[in-house]
N, C-alpha and C positions, 0 to 999 in steps of 0.2 A: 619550181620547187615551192613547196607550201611549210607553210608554218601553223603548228597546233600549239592549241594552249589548254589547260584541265582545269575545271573547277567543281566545286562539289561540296558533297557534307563532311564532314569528323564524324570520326567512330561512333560519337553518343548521338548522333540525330540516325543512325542507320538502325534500322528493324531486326539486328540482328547483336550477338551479345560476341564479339572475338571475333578474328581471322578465322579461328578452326569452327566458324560457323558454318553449314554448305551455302546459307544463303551469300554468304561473304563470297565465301570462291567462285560459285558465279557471278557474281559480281566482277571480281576482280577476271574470271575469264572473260567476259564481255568488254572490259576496257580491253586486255590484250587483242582482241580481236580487232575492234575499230581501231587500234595504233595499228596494228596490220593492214587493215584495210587503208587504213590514210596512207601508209608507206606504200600502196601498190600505184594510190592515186598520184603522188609523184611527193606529198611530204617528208621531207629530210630534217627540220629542226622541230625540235619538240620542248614546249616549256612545262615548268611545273613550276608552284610558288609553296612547295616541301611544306603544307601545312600537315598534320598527320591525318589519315584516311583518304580521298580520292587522288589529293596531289601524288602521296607516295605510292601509293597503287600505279598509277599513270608512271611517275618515275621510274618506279621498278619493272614495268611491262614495256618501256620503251627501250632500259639498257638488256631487258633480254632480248628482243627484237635487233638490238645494235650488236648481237654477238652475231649474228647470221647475216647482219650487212652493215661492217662499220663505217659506211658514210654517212650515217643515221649520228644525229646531236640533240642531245640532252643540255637544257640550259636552266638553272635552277634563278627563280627571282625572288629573293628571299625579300621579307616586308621589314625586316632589320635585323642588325646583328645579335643573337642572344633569342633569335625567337622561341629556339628548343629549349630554352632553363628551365622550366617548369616540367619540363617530360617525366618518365620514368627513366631510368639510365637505358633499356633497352632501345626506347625509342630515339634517344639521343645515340645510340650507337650508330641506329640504321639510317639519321638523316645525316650524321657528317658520313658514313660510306657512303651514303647517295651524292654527298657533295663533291667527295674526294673524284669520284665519275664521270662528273657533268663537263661539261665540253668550257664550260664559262659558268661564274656564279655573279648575278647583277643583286647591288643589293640598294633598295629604295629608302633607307633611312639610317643613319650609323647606328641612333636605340629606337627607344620605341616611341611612338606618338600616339594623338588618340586616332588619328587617320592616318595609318602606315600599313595596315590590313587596305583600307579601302583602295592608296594610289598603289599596292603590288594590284589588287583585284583591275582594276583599269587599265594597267600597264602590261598586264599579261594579257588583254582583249586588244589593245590600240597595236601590239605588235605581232598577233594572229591573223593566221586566213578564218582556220577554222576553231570554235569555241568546242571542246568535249565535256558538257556539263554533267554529272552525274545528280538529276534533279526531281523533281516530282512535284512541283507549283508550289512550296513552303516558305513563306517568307524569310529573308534573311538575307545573307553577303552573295549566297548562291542567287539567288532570284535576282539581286542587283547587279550580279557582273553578268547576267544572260542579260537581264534586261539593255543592261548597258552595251551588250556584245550587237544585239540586234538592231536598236540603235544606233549603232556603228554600220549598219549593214555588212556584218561577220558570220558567217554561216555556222548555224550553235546546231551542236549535234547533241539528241538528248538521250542520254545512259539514263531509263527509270533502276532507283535504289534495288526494286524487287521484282 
């Protein structure tokens, strides 16, 4: 059994303006399909670090995916407690229903640090087979946790944005 981890951009590095963009829903089709695909390959737990955009995407394509085979696990690693405060209230609705779902919630720091982003980003590669990056070569937290995934010798699957 394998184990998947997602990492990716936030809504404002994406080329696209909303969810009810098409370019967004393909997008977001594309993850559903390689969480399918890894579940055919024999993956059963699945992590996300519930920052908003690729994480909840991945999140939410893997609990649809767990409705047509629940031995499938969703495990959220959240980088500290309070990550969502800052959200809109919509978006804080849809990450504690993502939490309330998840098989286990691990959380890497009780508040926040200035490196509590970076050890979820590590933590979510050191306990993957495979890395699902949604990237396109842009410098940032993305580019460091592939980098870091491969490094590891972790097999990083690359979802381009568009």
């Amino acid at each position: 059994m394998y184990r998947v981890s997602f990492t990716g951009y936030r809504p404002s590095k994406l080329p696209f303006f909303g969810e009810d963009d098409p370019m967004c829903a393909a997008l977001k089709a594309r993850i559903s399909d390689k969480v399918e695909e890894l579940y055919r390959l024999g993956a059963t737990g699945f992590f996300t670090g519930m920052a908003l955009g690729v994480d909840t995407w991945g999140a939410e394509a893997v609990l649809s995916l767990q409705k047509k085979h629940p031995e499938v696990r969703l495990y959220a690693m959240i980088p500290c407690r309070g990550q969502e405060n800052k959200w809109s209230a919509a978006d804080k609705q849809r990450y504690a229903r993502i939490l309330q779902l998840c098989s286990k919630v691990l959380c890497i720091s009780p508040e926040y640090t200035s490196d509590c982003m970076h050890k979820r980003n590590r933590a979510l590669v050191d306990i993957c087979d495979f890395l699902v990056a949604v990237y396109d070569g842009r410098s940032g937290g993305t580019q460091y946790t592939v980098n870091y995934a491969e490094k590891q010798g972790k097999r990083v699957i690359v979802i381009p944005p568009v």
